[in-house]
C-alpha positions as CSV (number, residue, x, y, z in Angstrom):
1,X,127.2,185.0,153.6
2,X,130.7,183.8,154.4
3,X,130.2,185.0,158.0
4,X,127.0,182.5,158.5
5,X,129.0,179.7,156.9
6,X,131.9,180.1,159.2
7,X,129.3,180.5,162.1
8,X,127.7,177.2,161.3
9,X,131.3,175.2,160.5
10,X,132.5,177.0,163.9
11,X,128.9,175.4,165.6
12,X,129.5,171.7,164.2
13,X,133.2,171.7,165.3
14,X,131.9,172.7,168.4
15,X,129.1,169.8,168.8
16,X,132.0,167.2,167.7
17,X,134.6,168.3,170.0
18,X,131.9,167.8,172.6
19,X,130.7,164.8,171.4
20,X,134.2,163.6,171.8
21,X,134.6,164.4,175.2
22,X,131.6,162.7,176.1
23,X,132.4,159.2,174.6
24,X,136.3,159.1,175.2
25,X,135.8,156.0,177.3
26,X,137.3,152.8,176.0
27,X,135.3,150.7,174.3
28,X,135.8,146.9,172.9
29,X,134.7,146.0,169.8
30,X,134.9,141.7,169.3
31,X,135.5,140.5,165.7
32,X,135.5,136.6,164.8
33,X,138.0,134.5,166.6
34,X,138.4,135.9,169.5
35,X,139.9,139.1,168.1
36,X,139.3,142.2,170.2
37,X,139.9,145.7,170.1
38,X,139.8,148.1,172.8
39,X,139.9,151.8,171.9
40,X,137.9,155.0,172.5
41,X,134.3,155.4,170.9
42,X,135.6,158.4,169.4
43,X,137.8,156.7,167.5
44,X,135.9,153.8,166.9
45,X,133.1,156.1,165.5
46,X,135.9,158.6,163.3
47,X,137.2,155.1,162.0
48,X,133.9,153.3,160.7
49,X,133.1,156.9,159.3
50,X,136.2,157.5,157.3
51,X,136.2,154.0,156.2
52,X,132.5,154.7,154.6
53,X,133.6,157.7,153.1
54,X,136.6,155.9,151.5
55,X,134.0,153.3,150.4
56,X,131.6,156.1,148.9
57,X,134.8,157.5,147.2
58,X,135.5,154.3,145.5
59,X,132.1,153.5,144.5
60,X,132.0,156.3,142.6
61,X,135.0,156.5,140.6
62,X,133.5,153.6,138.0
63,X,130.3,155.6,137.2
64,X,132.7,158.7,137.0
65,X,135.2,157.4,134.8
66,X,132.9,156.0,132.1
67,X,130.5,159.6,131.8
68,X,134.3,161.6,131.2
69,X,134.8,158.9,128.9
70,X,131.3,159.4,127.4
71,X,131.9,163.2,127.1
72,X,135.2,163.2,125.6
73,X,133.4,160.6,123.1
74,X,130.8,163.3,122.6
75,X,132.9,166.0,122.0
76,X,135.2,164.2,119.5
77,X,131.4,163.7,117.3
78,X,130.6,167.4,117.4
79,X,132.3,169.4,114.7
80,X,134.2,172.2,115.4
81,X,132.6,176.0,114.9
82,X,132.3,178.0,112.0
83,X,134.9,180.8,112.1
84,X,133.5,184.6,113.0
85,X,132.2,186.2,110.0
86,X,133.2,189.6,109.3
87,X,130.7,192.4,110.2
88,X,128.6,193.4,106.9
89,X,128.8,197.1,107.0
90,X,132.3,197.9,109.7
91,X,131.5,201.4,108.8
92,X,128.6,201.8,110.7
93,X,129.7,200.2,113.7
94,X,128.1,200.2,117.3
95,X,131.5,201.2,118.6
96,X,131.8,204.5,115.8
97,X,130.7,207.7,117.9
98,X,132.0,210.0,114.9
């Protein structure tokens, strides 16, 4: 299984590299008064990609921070277990082979 998963990793590194070489011609990207930035489309793309990932990230950390603050609420409530009671008859154990 770890073969196919490295196959497929090695066949999507692949596809980006060549989708890099592809679109490595500049690009210009205008922004509001008169701002301009000239870079590759690679880049560009890698950039606006990252920042939505970051984005994601950060979207999520509210939602995640109140459900561990949920469970550890949870787990104060439940009462701790009842300690092990001793076997009723130890001499007739399933681990005796006399």
């Amino acid at each position: 299984m770890r073969l196919v998963t490295w196959a497929i990793r090695l066949v999507v590194f692949l596809l980006l590299v060549a989708f890099a070489a592809k679109n490595a011609e500049p690009v210009v990207l205008r922004f509001y008064f008169d701002l301009a930035l000239e870079a590759p489309l690679v880049v560009l793309l890698l950039g606006f990609f990252a920042a939505g990932a970051l984005f994601g990230i950060v979207a999520l950390l509210g939602p995640l921070a109140r459900q561990r603050r949920e469970i550890s609420a949870l787990r104060k409530r439940v009462p701790p277990p009842a300690p092990a009671e001793p076997a009723s008859n130890p001499a007739h154990s399933a681990t005796d082979f006399r």
